[in-house]
Structure formats: structure tokens, C-alpha cells
C-alpha positions as CSV (number, residue, x, y, z in Angstrom):
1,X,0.0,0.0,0.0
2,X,1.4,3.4,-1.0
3,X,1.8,5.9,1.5
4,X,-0.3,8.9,1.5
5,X,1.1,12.2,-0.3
6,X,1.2,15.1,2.4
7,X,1.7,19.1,1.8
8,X,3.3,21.2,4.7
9,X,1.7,24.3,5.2
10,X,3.4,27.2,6.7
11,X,1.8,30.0,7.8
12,X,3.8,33.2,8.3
13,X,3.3,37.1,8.8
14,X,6.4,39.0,9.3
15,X,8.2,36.0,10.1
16,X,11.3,36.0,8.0
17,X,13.5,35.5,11.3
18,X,12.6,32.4,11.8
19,X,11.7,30.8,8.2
20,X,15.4,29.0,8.7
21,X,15.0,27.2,10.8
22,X,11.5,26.2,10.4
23,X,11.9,25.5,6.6
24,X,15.7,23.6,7.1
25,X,13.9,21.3,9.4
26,X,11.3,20.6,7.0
27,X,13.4,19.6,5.2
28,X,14.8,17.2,7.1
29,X,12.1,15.0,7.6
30,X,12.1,11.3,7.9
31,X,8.6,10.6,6.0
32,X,9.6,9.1,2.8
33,X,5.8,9.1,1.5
34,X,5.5,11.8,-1.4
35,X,5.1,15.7,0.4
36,X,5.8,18.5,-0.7
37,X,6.3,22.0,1.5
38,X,4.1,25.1,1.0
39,X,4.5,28.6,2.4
40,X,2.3,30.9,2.9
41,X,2.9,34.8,3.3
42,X,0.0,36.4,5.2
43,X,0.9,40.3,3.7
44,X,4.3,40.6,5.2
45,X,6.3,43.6,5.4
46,X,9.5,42.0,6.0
47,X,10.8,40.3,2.3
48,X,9.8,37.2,4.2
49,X,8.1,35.9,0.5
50,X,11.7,37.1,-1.7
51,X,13.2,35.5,1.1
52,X,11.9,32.4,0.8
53,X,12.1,32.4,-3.4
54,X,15.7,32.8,-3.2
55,X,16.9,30.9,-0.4
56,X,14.1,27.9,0.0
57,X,13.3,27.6,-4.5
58,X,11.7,24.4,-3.7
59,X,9.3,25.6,-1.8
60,X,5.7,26.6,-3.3
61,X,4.9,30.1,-2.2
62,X,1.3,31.2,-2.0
63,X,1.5,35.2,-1.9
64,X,-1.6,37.3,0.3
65,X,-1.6,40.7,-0.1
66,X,-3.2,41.3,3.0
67,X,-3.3,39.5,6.7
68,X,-5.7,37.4,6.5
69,X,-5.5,35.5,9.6
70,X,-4.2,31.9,10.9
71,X,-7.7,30.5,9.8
72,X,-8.3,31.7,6.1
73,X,-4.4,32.1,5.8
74,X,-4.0,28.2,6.1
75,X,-7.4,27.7,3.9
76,X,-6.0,30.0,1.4
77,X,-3.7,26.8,1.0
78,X,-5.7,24.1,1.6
79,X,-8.6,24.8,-0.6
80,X,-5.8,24.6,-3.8
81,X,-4.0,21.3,-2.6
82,X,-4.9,17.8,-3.3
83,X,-2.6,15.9,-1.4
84,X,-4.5,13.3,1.1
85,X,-3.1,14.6,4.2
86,X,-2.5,18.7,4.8
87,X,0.0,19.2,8.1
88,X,0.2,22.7,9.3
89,X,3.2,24.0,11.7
90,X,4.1,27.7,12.9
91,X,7.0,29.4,11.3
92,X,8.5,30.0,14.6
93,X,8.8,26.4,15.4
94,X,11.4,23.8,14.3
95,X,10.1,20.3,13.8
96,X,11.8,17.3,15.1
97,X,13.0,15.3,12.1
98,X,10.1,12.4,12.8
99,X,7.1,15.2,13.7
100,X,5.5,14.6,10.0
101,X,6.2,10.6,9.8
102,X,4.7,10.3,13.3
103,X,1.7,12.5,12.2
104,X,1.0,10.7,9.5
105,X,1.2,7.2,11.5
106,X,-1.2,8.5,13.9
107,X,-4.0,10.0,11.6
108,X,-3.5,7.3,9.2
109,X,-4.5,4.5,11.9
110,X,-8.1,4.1,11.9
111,X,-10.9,5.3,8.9
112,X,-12.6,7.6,11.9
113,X,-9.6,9.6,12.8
114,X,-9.8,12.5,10.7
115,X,-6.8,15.0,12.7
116,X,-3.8,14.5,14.9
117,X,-1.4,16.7,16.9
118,X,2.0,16.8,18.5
119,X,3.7,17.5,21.3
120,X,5.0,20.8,21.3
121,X,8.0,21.5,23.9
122,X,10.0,25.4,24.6
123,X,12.7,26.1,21.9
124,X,15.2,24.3,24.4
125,X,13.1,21.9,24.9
126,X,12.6,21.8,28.6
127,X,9.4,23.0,28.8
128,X,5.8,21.5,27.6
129,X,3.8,24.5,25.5
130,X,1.5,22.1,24.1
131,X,0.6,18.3,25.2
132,X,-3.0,18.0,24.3
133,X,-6.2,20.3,24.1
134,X,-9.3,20.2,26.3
135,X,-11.9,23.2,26.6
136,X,-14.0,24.9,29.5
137,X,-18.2,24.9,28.9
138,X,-17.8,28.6,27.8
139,X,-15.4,28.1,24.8
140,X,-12.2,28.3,26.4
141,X,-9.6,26.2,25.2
142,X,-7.2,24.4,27.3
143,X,-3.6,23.6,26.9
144,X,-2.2,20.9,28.9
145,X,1.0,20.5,30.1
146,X,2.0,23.8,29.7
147,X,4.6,25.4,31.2
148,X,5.7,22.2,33.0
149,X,9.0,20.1,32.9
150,X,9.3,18.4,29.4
151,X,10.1,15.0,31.4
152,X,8.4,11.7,31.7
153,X,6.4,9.4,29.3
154,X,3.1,10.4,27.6
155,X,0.4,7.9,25.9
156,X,-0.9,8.6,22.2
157,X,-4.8,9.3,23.3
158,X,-8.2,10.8,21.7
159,X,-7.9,15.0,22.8
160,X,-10.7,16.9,21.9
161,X,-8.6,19.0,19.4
162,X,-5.1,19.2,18.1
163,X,-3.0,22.5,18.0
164,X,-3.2,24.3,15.0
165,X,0.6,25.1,15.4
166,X,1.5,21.3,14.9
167,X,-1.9,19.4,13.6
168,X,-2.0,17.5,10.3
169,X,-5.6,16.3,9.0
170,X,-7.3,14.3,5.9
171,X,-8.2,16.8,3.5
172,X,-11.5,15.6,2.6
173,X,-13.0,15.7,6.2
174,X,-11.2,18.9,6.9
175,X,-12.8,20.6,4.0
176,X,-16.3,18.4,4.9
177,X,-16.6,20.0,8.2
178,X,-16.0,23.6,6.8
179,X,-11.8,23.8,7.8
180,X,-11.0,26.6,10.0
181,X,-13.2,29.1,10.5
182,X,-12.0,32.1,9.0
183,X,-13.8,34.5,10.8
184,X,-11.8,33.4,14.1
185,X,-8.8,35.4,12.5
186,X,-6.8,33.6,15.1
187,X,-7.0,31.8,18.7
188,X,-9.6,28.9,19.5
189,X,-9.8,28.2,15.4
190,X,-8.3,24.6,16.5
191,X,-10.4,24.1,19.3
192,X,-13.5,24.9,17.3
193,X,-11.9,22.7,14.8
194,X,-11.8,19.6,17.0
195,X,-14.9,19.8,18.3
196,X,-16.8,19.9,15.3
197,X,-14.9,17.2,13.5
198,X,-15.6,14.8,16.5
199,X,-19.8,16.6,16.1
200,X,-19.7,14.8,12.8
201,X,-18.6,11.6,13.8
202,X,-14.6,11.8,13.4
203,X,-11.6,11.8,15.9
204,X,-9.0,13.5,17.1
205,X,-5.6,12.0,18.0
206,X,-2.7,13.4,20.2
207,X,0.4,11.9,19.9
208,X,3.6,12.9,21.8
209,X,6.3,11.1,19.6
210,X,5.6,14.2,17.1
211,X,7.5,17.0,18.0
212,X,8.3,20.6,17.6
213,X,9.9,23.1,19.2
214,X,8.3,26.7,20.2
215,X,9.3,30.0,20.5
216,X,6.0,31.0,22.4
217,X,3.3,33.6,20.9
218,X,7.0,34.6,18.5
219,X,4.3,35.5,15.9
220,X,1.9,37.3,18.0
221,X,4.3,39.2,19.9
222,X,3.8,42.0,17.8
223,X,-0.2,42.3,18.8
224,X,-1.0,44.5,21.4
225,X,-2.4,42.7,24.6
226,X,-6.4,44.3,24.6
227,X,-6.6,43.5,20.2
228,X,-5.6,39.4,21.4
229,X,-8.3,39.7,24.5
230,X,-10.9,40.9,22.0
231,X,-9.9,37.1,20.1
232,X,-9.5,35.2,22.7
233,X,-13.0,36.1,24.2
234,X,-15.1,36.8,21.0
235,X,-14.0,33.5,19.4
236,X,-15.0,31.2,22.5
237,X,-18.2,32.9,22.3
238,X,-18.6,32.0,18.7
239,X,-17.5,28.9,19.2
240,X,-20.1,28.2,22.3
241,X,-22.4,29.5,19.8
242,X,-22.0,27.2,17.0
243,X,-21.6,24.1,18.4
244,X,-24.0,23.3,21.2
245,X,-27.1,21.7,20.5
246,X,-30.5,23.9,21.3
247,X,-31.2,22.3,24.7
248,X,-27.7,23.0,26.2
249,X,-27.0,26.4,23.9
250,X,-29.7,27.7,25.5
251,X,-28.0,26.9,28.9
252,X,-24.6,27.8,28.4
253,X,-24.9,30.3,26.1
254,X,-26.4,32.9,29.1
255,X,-23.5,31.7,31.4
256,X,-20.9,32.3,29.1
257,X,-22.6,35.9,28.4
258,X,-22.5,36.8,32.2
259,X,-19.2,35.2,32.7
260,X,-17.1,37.3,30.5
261,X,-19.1,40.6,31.6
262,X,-18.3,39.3,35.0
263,X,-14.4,39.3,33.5
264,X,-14.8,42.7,32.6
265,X,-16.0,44.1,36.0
266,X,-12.9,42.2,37.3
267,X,-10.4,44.1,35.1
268,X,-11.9,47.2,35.5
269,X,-12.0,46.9,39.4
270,X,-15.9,47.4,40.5
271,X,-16.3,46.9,43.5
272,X,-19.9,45.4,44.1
273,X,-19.7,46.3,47.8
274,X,-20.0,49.9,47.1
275,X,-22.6,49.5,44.6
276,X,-26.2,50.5,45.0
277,X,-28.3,47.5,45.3
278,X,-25.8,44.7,44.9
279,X,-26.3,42.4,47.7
280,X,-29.4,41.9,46.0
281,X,-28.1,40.7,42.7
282,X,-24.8,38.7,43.2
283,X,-26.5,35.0,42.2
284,X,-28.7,34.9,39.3
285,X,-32.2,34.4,39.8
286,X,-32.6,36.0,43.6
287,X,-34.5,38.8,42.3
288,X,-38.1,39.4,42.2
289,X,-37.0,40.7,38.1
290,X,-34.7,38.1,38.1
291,X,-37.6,35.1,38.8
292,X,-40.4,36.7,36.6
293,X,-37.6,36.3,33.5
294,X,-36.8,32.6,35.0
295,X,-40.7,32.0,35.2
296,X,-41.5,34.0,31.6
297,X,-38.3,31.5,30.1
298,X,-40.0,28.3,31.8
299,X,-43.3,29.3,30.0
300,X,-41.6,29.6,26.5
301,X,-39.8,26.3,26.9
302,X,-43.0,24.7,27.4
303,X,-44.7,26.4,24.4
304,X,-42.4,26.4,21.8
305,X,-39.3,23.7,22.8
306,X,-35.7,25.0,23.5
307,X,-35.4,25.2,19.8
308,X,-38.5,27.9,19.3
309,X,-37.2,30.0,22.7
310,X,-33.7,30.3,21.0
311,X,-35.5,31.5,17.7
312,X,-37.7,33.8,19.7
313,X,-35.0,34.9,23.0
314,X,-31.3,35.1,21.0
315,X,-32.4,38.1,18.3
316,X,-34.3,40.4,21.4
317,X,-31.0,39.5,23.9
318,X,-29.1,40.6,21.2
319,X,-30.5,43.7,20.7
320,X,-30.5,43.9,24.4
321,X,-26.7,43.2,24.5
322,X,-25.8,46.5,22.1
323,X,-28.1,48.7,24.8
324,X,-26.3,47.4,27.6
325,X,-22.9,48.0,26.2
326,X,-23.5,51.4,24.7
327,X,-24.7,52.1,28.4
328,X,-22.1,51.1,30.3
329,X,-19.4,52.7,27.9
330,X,-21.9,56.4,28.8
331,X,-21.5,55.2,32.4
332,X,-18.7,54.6,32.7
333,X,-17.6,58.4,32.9
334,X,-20.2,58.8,35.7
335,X,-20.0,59.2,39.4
336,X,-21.0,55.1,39.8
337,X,-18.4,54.3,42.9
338,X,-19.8,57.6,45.5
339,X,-16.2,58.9,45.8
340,X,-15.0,60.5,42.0
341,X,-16.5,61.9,39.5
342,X,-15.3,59.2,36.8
343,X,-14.1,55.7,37.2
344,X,-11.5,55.0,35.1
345,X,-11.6,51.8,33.0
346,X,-8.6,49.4,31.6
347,X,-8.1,48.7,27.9
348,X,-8.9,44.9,29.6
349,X,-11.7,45.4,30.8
350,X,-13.1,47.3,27.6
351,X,-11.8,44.6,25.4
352,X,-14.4,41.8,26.6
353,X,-17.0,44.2,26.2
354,X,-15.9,45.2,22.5
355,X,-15.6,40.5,22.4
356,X,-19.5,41.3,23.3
357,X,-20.4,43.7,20.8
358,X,-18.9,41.8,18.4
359,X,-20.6,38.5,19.1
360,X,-24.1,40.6,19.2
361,X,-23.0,42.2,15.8
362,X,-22.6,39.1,14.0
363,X,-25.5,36.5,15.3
364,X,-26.9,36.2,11.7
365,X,-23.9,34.8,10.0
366,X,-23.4,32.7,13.1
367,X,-27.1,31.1,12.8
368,X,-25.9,30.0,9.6
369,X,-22.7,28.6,10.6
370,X,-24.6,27.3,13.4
371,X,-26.9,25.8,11.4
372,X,-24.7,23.9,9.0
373,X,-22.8,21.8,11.7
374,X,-26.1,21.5,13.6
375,X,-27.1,19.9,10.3
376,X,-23.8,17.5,10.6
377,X,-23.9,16.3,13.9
378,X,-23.6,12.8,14.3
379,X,-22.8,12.7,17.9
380,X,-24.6,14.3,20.9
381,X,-23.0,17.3,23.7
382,X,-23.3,14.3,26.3
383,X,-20.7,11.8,24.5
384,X,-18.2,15.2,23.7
385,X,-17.9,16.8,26.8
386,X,-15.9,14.3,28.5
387,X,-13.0,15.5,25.9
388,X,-13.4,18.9,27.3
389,X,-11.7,17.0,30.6
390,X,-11.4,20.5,32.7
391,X,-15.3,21.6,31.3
392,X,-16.1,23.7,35.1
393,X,-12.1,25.2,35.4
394,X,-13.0,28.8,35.7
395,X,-10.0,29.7,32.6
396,X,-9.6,33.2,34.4
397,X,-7.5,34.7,38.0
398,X,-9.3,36.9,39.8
399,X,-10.4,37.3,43.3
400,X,-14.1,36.1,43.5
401,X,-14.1,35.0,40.3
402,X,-14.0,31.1,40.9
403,X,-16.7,31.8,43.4
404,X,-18.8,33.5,40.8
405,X,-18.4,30.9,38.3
406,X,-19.4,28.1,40.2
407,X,-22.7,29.9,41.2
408,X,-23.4,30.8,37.5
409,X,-23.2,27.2,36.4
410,X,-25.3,26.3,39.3
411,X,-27.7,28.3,38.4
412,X,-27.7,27.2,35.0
413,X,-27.8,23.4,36.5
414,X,-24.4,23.0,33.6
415,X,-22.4,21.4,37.4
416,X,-25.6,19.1,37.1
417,X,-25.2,18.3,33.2
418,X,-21.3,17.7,33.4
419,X,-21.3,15.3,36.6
420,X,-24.1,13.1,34.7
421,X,-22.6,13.1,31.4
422,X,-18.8,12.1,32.3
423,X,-20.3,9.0,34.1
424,X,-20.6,8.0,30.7
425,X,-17.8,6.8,28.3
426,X,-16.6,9.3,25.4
427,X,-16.5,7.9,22.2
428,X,-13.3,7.6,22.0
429,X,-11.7,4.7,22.7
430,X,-9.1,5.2,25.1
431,X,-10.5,9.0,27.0
């Protein structure tokens, strides 16, 4: 049997100090199956794309004029390939000379496994940056291992998604399930990824034999810290959004909502103590407004179904959502704290609300997205969320925060709904 060809894709963006030693250890590789290696420059500014045409001629170079992003800049290359296999690594990474052979052992392994990632370790290679991806209810994704020693042995196992700095997949399901979602731009496009490949009845594989080596965020470094929050927030939003079914959507979607305002009050250092009224409102649901929603909700639910209160509730609540933040940017001049005349607000803090706004601003084109891998699904929340492994951890430091988080998700009954559903076996078969 012939082995399967494979295309390298390399993202980069004003990269050019590190396409060396990516691209030399590309070449290196063990694999002996046909593979060729694609770069792609994502609007640089540095000569990275005459830099590779002189010194790398073997290497197919797909040009952008603008940045498009990690997501559409990788399916800018993927949607012209048709190798079987598409592997993707950072260009500030160098690959170990078996990452693509082992790669291609592990996807190639059983019909259902559709992706597979590596293990990738600190440029020195003491440190663990990635050994496997789990994600939080609300969307966050998880990397494990990281920052730890690189010692000890590791097992090849099911993850829930693969890191899309070192992740190779079969084409054909890739490009099934949509491939990355380009409107991520960047962060969580991997997690959203995996989970919707294992909604439509694939798997995901991690395997630790594949390595690379990291300089961390060396591509990123350039963003400034409140443009990434706006990502990192907004994405796990979208993703939340997409990928639940109606019935649990309807329940996490409201915790995730309060969750990263609550983030926002955080950063911007309320203090609910000297707040009018707000021992009456610290859990969800105590208030006499708070009930008449929770009893106005019930009534809808038993009316229409979860599906018909999410067509009815998400277009008011997101009209609601744009009000909200419009007046807490206005009010956030005001005397609100009793002892100024202004309370001053961090770039932070305004950067999950502008994640917010964002979400609210684009709910019709995710209805559609939602609506295609609703249409896909093959598997049920219940059998996923055991690949989530950490589904409660609150993702985010803060004092109070933790305690916060676990009363939303009480309220929600999502502590209920996890405990029940990892009882049961994920459909993987080793998780």
C-alpha cells in the first residue's frame, strides 16, 4: 500500500527570522511518502516571501496581499491542494526530524480519525507549551501541560482537538466540516476545529512522539495585549455558539454571556460592595425581576421547545446586549463608585466588552454557521464533553471569580449536566 502524499503548510506574517529554521527542518524530515512544502505569506512587510524564493526555490509560495489571519491564511492553501493529508506548523517552530512521519502514522490508523497533533516543547526543549487540548463549557480552550517540565512518558490518546501550530488532517473531512473558520482570524480556530470534526462523527488524536519546538506567541508578539483579548473572548463565544445543540446552547450560552461581563467588572476593578443594590443581585435568579424572567423562560420552553425559545429569545438578547454596552461605555464616565467623578476603565476590561459587541454584531452569520454543523452532527453534547476533561475550570484569576463561576453554572444546572454526562464513556476509545 502506498503511503499517503502530504503538503506542509506554513503560515507566516512578518516571520522571515525564523523561516530557517522552520523551513531547514522541513526539510529534514524522515517521511519518505510523497510531500511537498508550501508557504504561505499572510501580507508581510519584512521580504519574508523574496526571502523564501531565493533561499528555499523548492518551496511553493502562496502570496496574500493582506493578513488574512491563521484560519483563512492556512485555507488559502488548503482549498488549492490535493494531497490526502494537509499538516500545518508555525514558522516559529522547528520540527523534530520524525514530527510529519509520526503525524501521518497516527492519523492514518483508523478510517474515523480525521486530525492528529503533536507534542509541542519550549525552543530548548525543557518546557511543555502544548501536550493535548481540552476546553471549558464557555469556549475556552485548554492547553495541557503547559509550562511544566518536558520530562516523563506520555500515551498517544483521543484530545478533543489538536493544536493548530503542529496538527495535520485528511483533506476531505477537513474541507467536509468547513476547515477553520476564517472569521476566528486567530485563537480557538483549533479548538473549534476539533470539536466539530468529533460533532460529525470523526476523531482527534494526540500523539507525543511528534514534536516541535516553540518560541511561544513569536508570531503574536507584535499584537498588542487588549486587540488578542478581544480574540480570545469573541471567538469562545462564537464557538459556544455554533456548536451546542439547542437544549444545552440555550444553557450555556447565558453563562458564558454573564461570565465574560463578570471578567470585565474584574479588570476594571468594580467593587460590588459599594454598589447601590448589589447584595441583591450577586446570584442569578434571587431577584423578584430576576424570577419573573426565570418563570417568563419556563413558559416559553414549554410552548415552543428549546429550539423555538432560542429563535424567539437570542435576536431580542441581542439587541438587548448592544443597549447594555452602549450604556455602560456612557456610564462609565459617571460618578457610579460615590467617591470620584469618573471611574477609570482598563483597555482589559473594555476589550471583553468590544468581544461582546462583536458576538451581538454578528449572530446572523453565526445562525448560519450554526446551522450547518447543527445539520452534521452525528454525535450528541453528552458523549463530547468528556473531551473537554477540565469543562467547570474557571480559565480566568481573579479574586471572587471562581466563586462566581461556580454559582453561575449552578444556576444554569451545567455542574448538574457535566457530573451526569462524564459518568458515561466518550466515544473515544481510550478517554
Amino acid at each position: 500500500m502506498s503511503e499517503p502524499s502530504v503538503a506542509v503548510v506554513v503560515l507566516n506574517w512578518n516571520g522571515k527570522e525564523y523561516l530557517t529554521d522552520c523551513l531547514t527542518s522541513l526539510r529534514q524530515q524522515t517521511y519518505s511518502g510523497p510531500r511537498r512544502l508550501v508557504v504561505v505569506d499572510n501580507g508581510s512587510e519584512d521580504g519574508s516571501a523574496s526571502f523564501v524564493q531565493e533561499t528555499f526555490p523548492d518551496v511553493r509560495l502562496i502570496r496574500s496581499s493582506v493578513n488574512l489571519g491563521f484560519s483563512a491564511g492556512n485555507n488559502l492553501a488548503a482549498r488549492q491542494l490535493d494531497t490526502d493529508l494537509i499538516a500545518f506548523i508555525n514558522n516559529d517552530t522547528r520540527a523534530d526530524p520524525r514530527w510529519l512521519e509520526e503525524l501521518v502514522t497516527a492519523v492514518t490508523q483508523a478510517p474515523d480519525i480525521a486530525s492528529a497533533g503533536g507534542r509541542i516543547l519550549s525552543w530548548d526543549g525543557a518546557r511543555v507549551d502544548f501536550a493535548g487540548g481540552g476546553a471549558t463549557l464557555t469556549g475556552f480552550g485548554l492547553q495541557f501541560g503547559f509550562g511544566q517540565p518536558a520530562t516523563g512518558s506520555e500515551r498517544e490518546r483521543d484530545v478533543l482537538f489538536a493544536c493548530g501550530g503542529s496538527m495535520i488532517v485528511k483533506r476531505r473531512p477537513y474541507l467536509e466540516v468547513g476547515g477553520l473558520d476564517d472569521d476566528y482570524f486567530l485563537f480557538y480556530e483549533d479548538v473549534d476545529l476539533g470539536w466539530r470534526l468529533w460533532l460529525a462523527g470523526h476523531r482527534v488524536r494526540y500523539t507525543p512522539r511528534s514534536i516541535v519546538y516553540h518560541h511561544h506567541h513569536g508570531g503574536t508578539r507584535r499584537w498588542e495585549d487588549q486587540k488578542l483579548a478581544v480574540l480570545y473572548e469573541r471567538n469562545a463565544l462564537y464557538t459556544v455558539y455554533k456548536n451546542y445543540d439547542d437544549e444545552h446552547l440555550a444553557r450555556v450560552l447565558p453563562a458564558a454571556l454573564l461570565l465574560t461581563a463578570e471578567r470585565a467588572a474584574a479588570l476594571a476593578g468594580v467593587n460590588r460592595t459599594r454598589m447601590p443594590g448589589s447584595n441583591q443581585c450577586s446570584i442569578p435568579g434571587r431577584s423578584r425581576a430576576d424570577r419573573s424572567t426565570w418563570k417568563k423562560l419556563g413558559e416559553s420552553i414549554r410552548r415552543r421547545g428549546w429550539s423555538g425559545t432560542l429563535r424567539r429569545v437570542l435576536p431580542v438578547a441581542a439587541a438587548r446586549l448592544q443597549i447594555r454596552i452602549t450604556r455602560i461605555r456612557a456610564q462609565a464616565a459617571r460618578r457610579v463608585a460615590g467617591d470620584r467623578a469618573a471611574l477609570p476603565v482598563s483597555q482589559a476590561a473594555i476589550s471583553r466588552l468590544l468581544a461582546l459587541e462583536e458576538f451581538g454584531s454578528n449572530l446572523q452569520a453565526l445562525q448560519e454557521k450554526r446551522q450547518a454543523v447543527q445539520r452534521m452532527r452525528r454525535r450528541s453534547d453528552a458523549e463530547i464533553i468528556g473531551l473537554f476533561v477540565a469543562p467547570v475550570d474557571p480559565a480566568f484569576d481573579a479574586p471572587g471569580f471562581a466563586d462566581y463561576h461556580h454559582r453561575v453554572l449552578k444556576a444554569f444546572k451545567l455542574d448538574e449536566w457535566v457530573r451526569e454526562s462524564t459518568r458515561r464513556k466518550s466515544p473515544g476509545t481510550d478517554t
